[in-house]
C-alpha angles and dihedrals in degrees: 000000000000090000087063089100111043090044097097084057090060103034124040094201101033124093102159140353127219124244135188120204099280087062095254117150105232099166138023112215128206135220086260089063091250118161115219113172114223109253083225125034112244112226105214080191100053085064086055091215093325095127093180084055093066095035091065091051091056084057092060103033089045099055095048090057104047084059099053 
């Protein structure tokens, strides 16, 4: 959740990510305020506290879904 902020820095498109409970990112959200689901799931607890691991994952992940 501390990423929130820097997000637009990273990602052009990208204001705000969605997270259950676990800490998993199920959605990416816009500056419009638009809604896309990830195609996959990203795991916050598989990077075991690696934030660029799983920033690298919402590239790819982000990309194939934008495409769908």
């Amino acid at each position: 959740q501390r990423v929130q902020p820097h997000l637009k820095k990273c990602f052009e498109g990208i204001s705000s990510l969605e997270f259950t409970e676990n800490m998993d990112i199920t959605h990416m959200k816009s500056s419009q305020n638009e809604t896309l689901p990830l195609e996959t799931v990203i795991s916050t607890a598989d990077a075991k506290g690696q934030v660029e691991k799983w920033l690298l994952q919402l590239e790819e992940i982000m990309m194939k879904s934008v495409r769908k």
